[in-house]
N, C-alpha and C positions, 0 to 999 in steps of 0.2 A: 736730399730734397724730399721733404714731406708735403702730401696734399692733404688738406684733414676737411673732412665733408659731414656736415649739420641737418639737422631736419627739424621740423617742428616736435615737438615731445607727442603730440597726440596721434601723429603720423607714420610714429616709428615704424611701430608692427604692421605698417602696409604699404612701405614702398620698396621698389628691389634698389637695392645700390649700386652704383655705379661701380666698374669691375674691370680690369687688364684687359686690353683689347684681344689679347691674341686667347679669349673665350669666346670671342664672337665670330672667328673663322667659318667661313658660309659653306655651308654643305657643296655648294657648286665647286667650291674651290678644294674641296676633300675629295667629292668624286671626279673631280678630271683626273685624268690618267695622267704620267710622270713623261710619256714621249707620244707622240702623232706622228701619224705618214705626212709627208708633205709632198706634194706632185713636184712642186717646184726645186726644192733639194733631191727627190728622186731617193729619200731613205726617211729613216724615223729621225725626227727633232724632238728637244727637250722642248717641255712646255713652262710656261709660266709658275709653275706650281716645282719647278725645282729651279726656279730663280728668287734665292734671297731677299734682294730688297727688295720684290715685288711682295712677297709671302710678310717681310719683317715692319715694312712701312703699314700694311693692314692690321699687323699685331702690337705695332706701339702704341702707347701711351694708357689711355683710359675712355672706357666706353660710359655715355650716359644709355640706361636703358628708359625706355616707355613706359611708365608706372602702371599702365594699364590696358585691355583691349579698346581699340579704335575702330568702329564700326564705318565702312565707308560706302556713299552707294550714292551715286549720280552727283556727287560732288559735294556730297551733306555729310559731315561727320557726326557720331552718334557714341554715348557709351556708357557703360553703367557700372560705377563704380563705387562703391556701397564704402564710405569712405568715414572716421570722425569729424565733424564741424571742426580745423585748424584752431591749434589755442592761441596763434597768435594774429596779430592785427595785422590785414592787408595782404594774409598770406594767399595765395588762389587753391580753389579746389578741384577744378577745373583741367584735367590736360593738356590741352590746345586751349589758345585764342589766336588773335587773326591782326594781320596788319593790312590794314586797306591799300588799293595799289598805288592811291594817290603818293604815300611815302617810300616811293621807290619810281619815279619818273624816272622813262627813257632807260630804265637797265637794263643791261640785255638776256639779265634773267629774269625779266616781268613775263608774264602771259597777257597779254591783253589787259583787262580790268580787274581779273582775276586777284583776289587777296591774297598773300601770303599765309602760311598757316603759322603759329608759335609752339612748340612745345617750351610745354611751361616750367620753371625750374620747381623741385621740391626738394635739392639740396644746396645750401649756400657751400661755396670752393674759397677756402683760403691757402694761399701759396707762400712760403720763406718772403722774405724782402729779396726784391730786384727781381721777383719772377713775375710772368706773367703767361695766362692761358689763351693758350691758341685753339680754339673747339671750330672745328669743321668738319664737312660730310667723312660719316666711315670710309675711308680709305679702297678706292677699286671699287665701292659698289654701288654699282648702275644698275643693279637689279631693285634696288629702294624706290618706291615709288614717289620720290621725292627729293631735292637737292639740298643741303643746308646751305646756307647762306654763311660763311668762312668770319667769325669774327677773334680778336684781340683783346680783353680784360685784362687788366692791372690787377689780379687778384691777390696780393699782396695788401693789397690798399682799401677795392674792394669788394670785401667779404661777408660783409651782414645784411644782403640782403640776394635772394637768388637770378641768375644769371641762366636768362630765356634763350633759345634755340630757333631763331626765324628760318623759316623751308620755305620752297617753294614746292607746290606739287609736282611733276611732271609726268604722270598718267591719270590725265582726264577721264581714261575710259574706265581706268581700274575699280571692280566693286569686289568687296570682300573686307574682312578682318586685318588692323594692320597687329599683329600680336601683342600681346604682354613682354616687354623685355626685347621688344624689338632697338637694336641698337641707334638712337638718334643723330649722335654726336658725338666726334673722336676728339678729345682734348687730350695736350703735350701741356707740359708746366716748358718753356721757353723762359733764358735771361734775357735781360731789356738791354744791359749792355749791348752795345752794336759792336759789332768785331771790327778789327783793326784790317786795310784791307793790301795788301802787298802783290804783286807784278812783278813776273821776274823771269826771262830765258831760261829754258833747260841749257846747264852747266854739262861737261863729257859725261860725270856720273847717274846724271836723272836722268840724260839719253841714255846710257846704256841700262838703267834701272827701267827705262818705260821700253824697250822693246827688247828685255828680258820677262819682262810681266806679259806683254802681248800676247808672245808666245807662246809660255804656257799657257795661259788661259784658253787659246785658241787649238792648244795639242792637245787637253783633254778636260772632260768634264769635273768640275767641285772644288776646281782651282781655290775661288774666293771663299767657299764656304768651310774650305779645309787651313785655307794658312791666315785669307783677313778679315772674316766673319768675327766678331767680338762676341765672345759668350753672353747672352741676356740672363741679367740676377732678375729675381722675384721681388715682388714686393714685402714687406714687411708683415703686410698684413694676409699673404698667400698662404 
């Protein structure tokens, strides 16, 4: 499976690229500690941070980064980005634009009248045939001051022209910098094929294979990460 990602020619030497999710791992989640007290267990618990697919679904796929700093302050975005005129036609220069909230009636992730914000694409994504891109909010983090909005592309199909990131805000209050290289958008390359779907009783073997597995898992810790964690390879381009 290759993803191969384009830019305008006169853009090249200023945008950052898009890059392996498991580089954008948040500081929050490197400094929590590996066990807590808990009152309620009455000893130390693992925390989330030595749970696999919590830690592996944050580090799949591919991060889009923010091409640039985001000035924010009472709701006004601002930024300055000292950038070449685009060589080609219709391309934006611009980071963000804005979906007015009339094109999103009744959702339940509208704010009032509130726009939507866009980050805007500055690389086209083309995928093998029969894949297609799943791009939504970074995985686990609610500390972003903002939601994406979860979308679906064909990008096997299509790929010449770039592919926008609509958010919603969700801290009105927040004033500050949103950084250079802040992570926008977690996109997976997904086949379109629909899987085949089957139903079926546990047989004597799968019961005694699921409450052989309980077990241990439940008698000591790194169970899954020692015998069915699948090694993650590198990309190509790592």
């Amino acid at each position: 499976m290759r993803m191969t990602f384009r830019c305008d020619p006169a853009l090249a030497d200023h945008l950052p690229r898009p890059f392996p999710a498991r580089g954008a791992l948040p500081d929050w989640l490197r400094a929590m500690p590996a066990k807590a007290s808990s009152e309620i267990h009455g000893r130390e618990i693992r925390t989330v941070k030595q749970c696999p697919p919590f830690v592996d679904a944050m580090a799949y796929g591919i991060m889009i980064p923010l091409p640039c700093d985001v000035t924010v302050e009472r709701g006004a975005f601002s930024w300055a980005w000292d950038i070449p005129a685009p060589a080609t036609a219709g391309h934006p220069r611009a980071p963000l634009s804005f979906h007015v909230a009339a094109q999103f009636p009744g959702a339940p992730f509208a704010h009032g009248e509130n726009a939507a914000i866009k980050f805007n694409s500055f690389w086209t994504i083309e995928l093998d045939e029969g894949w297609s891109l799943f791009a939504t909010h970074p995985v686990n983090r609610d500390d972003l001051p903002f939601r994406l909005i979860t979308g679906l592309v064909d990008a096997d199909r299509f790929h010449d022209g770039g592919i926008n990131f609509p958010a919603v805000w969700t801290q009105p209050e927040f004033s500050g910098v949103l950084p250079k290289g802040t992570p926008v958008a977690q996109c997976f390359a997904v086949p379109r094929a629909a899987p085949s779907l089957v139903f079926e009783p546990f047989d004597d073997a799968h019961r005694a294979d699921y409450a052989r597995t309980v077990t241990e898992v439940l008698a000591a810790p790194g169970v899954y990460r020692k015998r069915f964690r699948a090694r993650r390879g590198r990309s190509a381009t790592e």
